[in-house]
N, CA, C and O of each residue as an XYZ file, in Angstrom:
584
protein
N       0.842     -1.180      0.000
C       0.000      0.000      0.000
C       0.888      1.243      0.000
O       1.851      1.260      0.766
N       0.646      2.263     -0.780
C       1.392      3.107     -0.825
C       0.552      4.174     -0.056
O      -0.520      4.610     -0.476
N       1.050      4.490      0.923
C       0.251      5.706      1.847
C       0.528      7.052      1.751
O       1.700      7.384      1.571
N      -0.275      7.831      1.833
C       0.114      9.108      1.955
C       0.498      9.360      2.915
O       0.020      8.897      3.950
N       1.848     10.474      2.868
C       2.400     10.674      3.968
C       1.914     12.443      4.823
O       1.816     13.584      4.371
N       1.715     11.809      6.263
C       1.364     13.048      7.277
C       1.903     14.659      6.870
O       2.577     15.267      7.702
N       1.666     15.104      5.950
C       2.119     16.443      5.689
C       0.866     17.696      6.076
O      -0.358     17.560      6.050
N       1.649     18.866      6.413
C       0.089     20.191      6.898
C      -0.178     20.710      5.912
O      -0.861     21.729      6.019
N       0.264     20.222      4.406
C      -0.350     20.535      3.275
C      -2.032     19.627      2.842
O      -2.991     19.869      2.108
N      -1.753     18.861      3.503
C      -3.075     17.965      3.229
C      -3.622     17.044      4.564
O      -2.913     16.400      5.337
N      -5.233     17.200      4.590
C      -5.871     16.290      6.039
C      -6.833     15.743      5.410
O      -7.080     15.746      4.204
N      -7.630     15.046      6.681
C      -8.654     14.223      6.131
C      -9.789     14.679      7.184
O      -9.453     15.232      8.231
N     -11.026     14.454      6.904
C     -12.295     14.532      8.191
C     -12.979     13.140      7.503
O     -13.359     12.606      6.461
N     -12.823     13.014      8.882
C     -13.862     11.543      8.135
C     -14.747     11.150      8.894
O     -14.461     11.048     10.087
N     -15.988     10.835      8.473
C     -17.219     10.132      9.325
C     -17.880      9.200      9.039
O     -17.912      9.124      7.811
N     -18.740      8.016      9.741
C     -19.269      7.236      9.311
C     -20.530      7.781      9.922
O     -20.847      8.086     11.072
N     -21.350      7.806      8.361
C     -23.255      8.815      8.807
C     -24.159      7.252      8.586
O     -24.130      6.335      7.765
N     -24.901      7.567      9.772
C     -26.633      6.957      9.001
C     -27.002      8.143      8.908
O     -26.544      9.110      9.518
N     -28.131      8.108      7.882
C     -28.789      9.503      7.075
C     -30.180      8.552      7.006
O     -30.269      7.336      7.174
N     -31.526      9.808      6.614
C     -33.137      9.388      6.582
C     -33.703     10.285      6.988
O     -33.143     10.993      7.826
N     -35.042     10.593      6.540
C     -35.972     11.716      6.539
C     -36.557     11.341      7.938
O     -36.961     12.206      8.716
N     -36.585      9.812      8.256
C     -36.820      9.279      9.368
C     -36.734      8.958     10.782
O     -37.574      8.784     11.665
N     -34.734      8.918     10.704
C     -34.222      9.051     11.363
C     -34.136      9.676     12.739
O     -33.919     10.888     12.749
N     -34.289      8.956     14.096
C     -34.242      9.324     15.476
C     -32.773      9.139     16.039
O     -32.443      8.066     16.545
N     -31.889     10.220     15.940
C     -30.791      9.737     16.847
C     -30.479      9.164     17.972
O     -29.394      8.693     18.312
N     -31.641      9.229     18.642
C     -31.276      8.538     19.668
C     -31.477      6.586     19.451
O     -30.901      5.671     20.041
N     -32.428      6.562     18.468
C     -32.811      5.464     18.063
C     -31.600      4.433     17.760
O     -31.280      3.407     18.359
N     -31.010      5.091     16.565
C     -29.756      5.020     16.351
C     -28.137      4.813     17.232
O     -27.116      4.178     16.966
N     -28.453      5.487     18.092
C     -27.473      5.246     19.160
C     -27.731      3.973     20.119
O     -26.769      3.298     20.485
N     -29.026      3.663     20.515
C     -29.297      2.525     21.076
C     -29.177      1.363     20.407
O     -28.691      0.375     20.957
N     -29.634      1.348     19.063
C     -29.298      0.113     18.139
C     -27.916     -0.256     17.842
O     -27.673     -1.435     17.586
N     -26.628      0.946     17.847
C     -25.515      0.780     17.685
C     -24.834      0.847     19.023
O     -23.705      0.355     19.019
N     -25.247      1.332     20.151
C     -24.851      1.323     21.644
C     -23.799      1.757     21.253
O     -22.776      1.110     21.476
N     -23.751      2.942     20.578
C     -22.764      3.822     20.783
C     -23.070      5.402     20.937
O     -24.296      5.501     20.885
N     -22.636      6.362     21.061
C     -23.152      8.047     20.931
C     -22.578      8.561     20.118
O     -21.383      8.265     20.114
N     -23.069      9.629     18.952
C     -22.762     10.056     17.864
C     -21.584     11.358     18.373
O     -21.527     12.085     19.364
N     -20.925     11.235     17.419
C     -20.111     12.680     17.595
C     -21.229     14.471     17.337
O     -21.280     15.559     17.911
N     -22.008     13.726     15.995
C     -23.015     14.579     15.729
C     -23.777     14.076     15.558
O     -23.611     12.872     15.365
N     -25.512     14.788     15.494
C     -26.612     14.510     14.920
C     -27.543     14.982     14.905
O     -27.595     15.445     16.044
N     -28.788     15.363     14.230
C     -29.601     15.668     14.377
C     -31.166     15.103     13.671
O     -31.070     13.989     13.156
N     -32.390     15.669     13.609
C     -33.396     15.029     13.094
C     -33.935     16.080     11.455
O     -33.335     17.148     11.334
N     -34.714     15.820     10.632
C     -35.077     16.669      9.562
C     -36.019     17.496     10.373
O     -36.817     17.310     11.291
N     -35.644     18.360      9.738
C     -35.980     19.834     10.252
C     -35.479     20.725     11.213
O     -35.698     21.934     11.284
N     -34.653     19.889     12.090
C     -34.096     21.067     12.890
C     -33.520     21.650     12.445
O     -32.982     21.561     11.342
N     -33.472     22.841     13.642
C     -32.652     24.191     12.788
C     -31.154     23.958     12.912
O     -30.637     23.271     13.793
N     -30.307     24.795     11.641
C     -29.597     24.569     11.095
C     -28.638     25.700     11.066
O     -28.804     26.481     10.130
N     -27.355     26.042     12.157
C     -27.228     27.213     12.376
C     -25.628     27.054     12.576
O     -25.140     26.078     13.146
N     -24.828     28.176     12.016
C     -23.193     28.413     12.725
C     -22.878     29.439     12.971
O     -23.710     30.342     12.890
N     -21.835     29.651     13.282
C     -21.010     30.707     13.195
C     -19.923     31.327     12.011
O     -19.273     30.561     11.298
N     -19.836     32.585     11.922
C     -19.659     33.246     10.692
C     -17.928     33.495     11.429
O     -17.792     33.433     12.650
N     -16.874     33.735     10.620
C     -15.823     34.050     11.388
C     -15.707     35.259     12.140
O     -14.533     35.554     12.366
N     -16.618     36.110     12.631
C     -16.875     37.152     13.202
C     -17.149     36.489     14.127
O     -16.667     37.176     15.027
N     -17.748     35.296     14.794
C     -18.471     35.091     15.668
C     -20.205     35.515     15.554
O     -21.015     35.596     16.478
N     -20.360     35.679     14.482
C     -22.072     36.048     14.631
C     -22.628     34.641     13.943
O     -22.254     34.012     12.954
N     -23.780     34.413     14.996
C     -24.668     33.076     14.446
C     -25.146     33.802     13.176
O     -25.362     34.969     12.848
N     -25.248     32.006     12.339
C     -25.604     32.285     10.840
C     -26.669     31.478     11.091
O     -26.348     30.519     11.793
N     -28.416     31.520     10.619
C     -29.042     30.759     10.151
C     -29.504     30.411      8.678
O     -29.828     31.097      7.709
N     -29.400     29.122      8.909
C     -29.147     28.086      7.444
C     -30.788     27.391      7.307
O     -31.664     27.560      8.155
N     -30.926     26.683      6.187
C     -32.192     26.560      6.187
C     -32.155     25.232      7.174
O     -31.034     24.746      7.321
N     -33.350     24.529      7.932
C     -33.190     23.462      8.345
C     -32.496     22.365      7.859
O     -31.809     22.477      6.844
N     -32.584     21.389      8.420
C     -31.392     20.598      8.255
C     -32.501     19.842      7.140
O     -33.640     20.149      7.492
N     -32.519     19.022      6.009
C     -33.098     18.166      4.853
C     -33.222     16.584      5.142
O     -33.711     15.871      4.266
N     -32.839     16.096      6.212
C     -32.943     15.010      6.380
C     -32.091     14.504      7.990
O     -31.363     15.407      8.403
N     -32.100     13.660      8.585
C     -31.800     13.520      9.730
C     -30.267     12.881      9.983
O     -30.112     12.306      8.905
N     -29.391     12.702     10.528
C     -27.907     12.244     10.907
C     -27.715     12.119     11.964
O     -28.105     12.690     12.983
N     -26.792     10.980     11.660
C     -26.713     10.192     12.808
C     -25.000     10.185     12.387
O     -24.702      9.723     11.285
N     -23.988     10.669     13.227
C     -22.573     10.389     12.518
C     -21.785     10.555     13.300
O     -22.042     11.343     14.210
N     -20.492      9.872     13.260
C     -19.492      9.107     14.108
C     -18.064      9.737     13.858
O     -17.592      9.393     12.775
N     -17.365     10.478     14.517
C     -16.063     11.178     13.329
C     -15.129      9.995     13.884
O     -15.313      9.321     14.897
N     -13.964      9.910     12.852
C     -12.652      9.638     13.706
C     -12.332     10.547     14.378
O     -12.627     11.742     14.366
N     -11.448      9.697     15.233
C     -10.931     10.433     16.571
C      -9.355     10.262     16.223
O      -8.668     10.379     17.238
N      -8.626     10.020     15.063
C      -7.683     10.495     15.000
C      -7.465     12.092     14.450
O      -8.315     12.903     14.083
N      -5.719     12.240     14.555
C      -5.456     13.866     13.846
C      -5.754     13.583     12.446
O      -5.642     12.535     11.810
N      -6.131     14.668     12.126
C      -6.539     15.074     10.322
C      -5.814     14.650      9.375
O      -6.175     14.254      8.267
N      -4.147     14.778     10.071
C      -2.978     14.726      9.139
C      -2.983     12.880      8.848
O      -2.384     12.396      7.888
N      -3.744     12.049      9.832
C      -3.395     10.419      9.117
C      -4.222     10.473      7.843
O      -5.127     11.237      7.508
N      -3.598      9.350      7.175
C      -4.091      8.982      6.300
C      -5.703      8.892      5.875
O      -6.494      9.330      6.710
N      -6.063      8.531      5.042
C      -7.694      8.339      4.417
C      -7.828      7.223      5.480
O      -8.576      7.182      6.457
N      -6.555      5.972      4.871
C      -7.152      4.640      4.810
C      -7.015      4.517      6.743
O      -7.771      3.852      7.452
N      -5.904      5.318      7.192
C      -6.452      5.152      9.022
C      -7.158      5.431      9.518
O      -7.427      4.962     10.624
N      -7.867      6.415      8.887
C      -9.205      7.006      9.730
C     -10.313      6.131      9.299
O     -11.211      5.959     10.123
N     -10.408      5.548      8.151
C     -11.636      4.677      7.960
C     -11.043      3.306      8.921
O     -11.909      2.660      9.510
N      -9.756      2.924      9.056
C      -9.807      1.469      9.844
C      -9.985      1.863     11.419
O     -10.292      1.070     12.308
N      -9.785      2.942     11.538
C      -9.714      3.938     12.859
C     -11.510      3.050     13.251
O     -11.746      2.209     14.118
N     -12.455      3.660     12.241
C     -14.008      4.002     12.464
C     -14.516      2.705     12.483
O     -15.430      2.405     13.252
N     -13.662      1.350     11.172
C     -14.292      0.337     11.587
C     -14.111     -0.355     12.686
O     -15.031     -0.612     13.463
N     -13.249     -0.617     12.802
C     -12.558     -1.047     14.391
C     -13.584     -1.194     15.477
O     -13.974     -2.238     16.000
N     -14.057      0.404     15.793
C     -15.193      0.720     16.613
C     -16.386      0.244     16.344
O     -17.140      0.020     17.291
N     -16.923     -0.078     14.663
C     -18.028     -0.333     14.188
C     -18.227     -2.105     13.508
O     -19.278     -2.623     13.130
N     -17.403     -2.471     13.524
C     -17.637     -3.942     13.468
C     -18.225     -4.653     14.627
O     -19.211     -5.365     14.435
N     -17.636     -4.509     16.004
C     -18.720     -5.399     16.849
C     -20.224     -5.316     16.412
O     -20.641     -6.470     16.508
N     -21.092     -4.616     16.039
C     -22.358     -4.311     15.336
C     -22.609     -4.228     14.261
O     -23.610     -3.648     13.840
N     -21.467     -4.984     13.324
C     -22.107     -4.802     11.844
C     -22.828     -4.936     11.619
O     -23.484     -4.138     10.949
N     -23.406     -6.524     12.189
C     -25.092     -7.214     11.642
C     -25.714     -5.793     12.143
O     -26.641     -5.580     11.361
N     -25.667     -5.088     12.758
C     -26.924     -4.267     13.410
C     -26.600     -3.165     12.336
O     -27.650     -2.639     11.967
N     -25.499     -2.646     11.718
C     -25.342     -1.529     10.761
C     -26.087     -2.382      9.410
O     -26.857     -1.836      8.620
N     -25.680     -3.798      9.350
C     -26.326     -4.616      8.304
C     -27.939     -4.014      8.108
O     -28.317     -3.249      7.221
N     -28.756     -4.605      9.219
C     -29.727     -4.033      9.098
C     -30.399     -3.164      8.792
O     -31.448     -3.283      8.158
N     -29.651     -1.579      9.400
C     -29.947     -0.216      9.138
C     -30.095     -0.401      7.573
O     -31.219     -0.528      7.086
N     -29.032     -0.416      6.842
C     -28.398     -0.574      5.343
C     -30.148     -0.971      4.761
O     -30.940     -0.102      4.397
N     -30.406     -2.232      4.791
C     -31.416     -2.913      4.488
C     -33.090     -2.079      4.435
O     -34.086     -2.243      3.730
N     -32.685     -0.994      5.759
C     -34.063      0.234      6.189
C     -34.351      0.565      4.892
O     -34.579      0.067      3.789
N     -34.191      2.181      5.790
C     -35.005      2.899      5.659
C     -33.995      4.022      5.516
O     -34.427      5.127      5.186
N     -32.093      3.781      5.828
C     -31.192      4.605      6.359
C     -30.216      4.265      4.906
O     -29.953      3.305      4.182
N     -29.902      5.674      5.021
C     -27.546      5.342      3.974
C     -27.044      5.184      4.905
O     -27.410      5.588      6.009
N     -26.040      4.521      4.629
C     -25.047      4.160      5.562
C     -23.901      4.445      4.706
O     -23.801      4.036      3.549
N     -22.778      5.378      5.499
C     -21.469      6.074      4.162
C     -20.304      5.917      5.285
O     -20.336      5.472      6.432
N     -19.501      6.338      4.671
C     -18.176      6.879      5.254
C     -18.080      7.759      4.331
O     -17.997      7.524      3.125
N     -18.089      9.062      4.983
C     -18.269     10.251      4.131
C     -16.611     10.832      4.768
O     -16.216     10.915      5.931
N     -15.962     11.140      3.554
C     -14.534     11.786      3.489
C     -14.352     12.923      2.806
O     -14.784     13.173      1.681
N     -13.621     13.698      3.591
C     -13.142     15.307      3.149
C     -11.957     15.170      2.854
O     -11.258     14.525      3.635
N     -11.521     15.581      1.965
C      -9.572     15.328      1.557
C      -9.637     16.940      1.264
O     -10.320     17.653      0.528
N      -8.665     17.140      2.138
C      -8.146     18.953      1.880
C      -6.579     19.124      1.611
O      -5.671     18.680      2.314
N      -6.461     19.912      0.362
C      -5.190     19.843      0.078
C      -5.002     20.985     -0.613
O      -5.965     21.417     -1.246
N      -3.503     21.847     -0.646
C      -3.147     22.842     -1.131
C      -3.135     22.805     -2.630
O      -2.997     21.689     -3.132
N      -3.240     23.698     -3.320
C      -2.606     23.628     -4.799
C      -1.315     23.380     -4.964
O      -0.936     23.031     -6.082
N      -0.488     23.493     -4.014
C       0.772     22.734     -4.097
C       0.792     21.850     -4.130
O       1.786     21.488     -4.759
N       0.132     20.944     -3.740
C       0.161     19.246     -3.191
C      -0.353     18.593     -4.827
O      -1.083     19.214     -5.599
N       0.218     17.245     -5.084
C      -0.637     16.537     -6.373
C      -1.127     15.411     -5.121
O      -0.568     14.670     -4.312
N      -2.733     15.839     -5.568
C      -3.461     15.112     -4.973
C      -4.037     13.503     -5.326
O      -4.168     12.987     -6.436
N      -4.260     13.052     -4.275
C      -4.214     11.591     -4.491
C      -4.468     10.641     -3.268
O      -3.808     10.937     -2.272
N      -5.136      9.769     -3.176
C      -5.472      8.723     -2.353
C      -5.628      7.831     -2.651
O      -6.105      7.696     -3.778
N      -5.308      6.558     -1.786
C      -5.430      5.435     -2.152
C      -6.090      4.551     -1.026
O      -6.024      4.825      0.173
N      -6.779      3.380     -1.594
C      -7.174      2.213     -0.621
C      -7.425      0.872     -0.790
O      -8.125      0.602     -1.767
N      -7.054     -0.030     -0.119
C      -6.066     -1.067      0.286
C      -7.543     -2.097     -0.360
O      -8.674     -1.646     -0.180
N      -7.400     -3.117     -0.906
C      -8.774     -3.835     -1.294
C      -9.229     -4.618      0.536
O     -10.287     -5.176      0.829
N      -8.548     -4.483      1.050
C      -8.884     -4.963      2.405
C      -9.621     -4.092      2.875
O     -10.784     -4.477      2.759
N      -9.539     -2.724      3.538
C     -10.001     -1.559      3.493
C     -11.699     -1.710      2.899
O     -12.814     -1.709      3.422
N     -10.994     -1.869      1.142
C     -12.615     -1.621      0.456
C     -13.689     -2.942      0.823
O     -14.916     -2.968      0.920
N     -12.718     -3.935      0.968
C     -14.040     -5.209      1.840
C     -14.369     -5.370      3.006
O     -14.931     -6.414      3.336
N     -13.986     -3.954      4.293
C     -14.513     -3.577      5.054
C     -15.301     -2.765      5.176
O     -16.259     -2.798      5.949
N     -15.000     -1.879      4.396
C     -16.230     -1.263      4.044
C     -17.483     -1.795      4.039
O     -18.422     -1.736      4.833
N     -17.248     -2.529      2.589
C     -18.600     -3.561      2.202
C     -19.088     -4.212      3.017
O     -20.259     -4.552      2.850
N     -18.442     -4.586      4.084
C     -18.739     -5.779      5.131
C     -19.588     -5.052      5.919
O     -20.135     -5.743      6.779
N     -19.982     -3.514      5.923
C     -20.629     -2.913      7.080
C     -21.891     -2.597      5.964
O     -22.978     -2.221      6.403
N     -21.687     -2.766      4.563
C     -23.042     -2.324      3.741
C     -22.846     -0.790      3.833
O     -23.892     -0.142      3.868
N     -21.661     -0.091      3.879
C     -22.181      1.235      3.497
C     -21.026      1.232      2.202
O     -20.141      0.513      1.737
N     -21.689      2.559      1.969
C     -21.162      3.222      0.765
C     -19.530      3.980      1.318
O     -18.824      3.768      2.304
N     -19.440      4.660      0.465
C     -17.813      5.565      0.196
C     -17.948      6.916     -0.289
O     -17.359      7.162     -1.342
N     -18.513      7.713      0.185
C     -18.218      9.552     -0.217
C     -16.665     10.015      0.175
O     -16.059      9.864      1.236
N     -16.219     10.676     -1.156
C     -15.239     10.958     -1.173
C     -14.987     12.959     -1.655
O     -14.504     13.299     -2.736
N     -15.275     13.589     -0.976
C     -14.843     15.108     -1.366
C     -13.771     15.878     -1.334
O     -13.046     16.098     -0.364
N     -13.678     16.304     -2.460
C     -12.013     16.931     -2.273
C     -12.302     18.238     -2.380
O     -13.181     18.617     -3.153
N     -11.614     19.067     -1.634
C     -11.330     20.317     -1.753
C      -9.722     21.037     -1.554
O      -8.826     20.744     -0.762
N      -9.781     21.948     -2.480
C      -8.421     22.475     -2.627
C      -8.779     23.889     -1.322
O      -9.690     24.611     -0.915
N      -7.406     23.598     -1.128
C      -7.369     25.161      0.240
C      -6.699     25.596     -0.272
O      -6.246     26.679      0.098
């Protein structure tokens, strides 16, 4: 496997979401007996901060989340932060199995941030990609240049 190496030219955010118009986080947390990093239900409100510090309101939220970040630094790799998330999420696959099967997506949703200096690029391990599969979710992958 050729890995990318820890540089502050390029990070990763990575999460594993259940998503649904349906969706009860707390529901979700009991079925996975775990607690989300984030979440919320469709329709709540949908609000941040502007770099001034002044709240921004956004339109409600479009659908409900349920999502898990890694808890490593930004700077590891793609492929550590997703083995980071399964690790935690395999004792319950059959139960993520299920979700999959709902009413819910089930992703590992990834942010790759990288300078215009950097030639961008990621890679992942076919072991990796049949863990994935093994939990029934999908793979979002977004890149943005900083």
């Amino acid at each position: 496997m050729n890995e990318l190496k820890s540089l502050k030219d390029q990070w990763f955010k990575v999460s594993f979401r259940v998503t649904g118009d349906e969706l009860e986080p707390s529901e979700i947390s009991k079925i996975l007996e775990m607690e989300p990093t984030i979440s919320h239900k469709k329709g709540d409100a949908n609000m941040g901060l502007s770099k001034k510090g002044k709240v921004i309101n956004y339109a409600p939220h479009r659908t409900g989340l349920w999502s898990l970040e890694s808890g490593l630094p930004e700077t590891n790799s793609l492929e550590k932060h997703i083995l980071w998330l399964v690790e935690r999420l395999d004792p319950v696959k059959n139960r993520i199995g299920e979700l999959a099967k709902g009413k819910y997506k089930i992703e590992f949703f990834c942010g790759y941030f990288f300078s215009n200096h950097t030639q961008a690029g990621i890679e992942l391990s076919s072991i990796t990609l049949e863990r994935i599969n093994g939990l029934g979710a999908d793979l979002a992958i977004c890149m943005y240049v900083v």
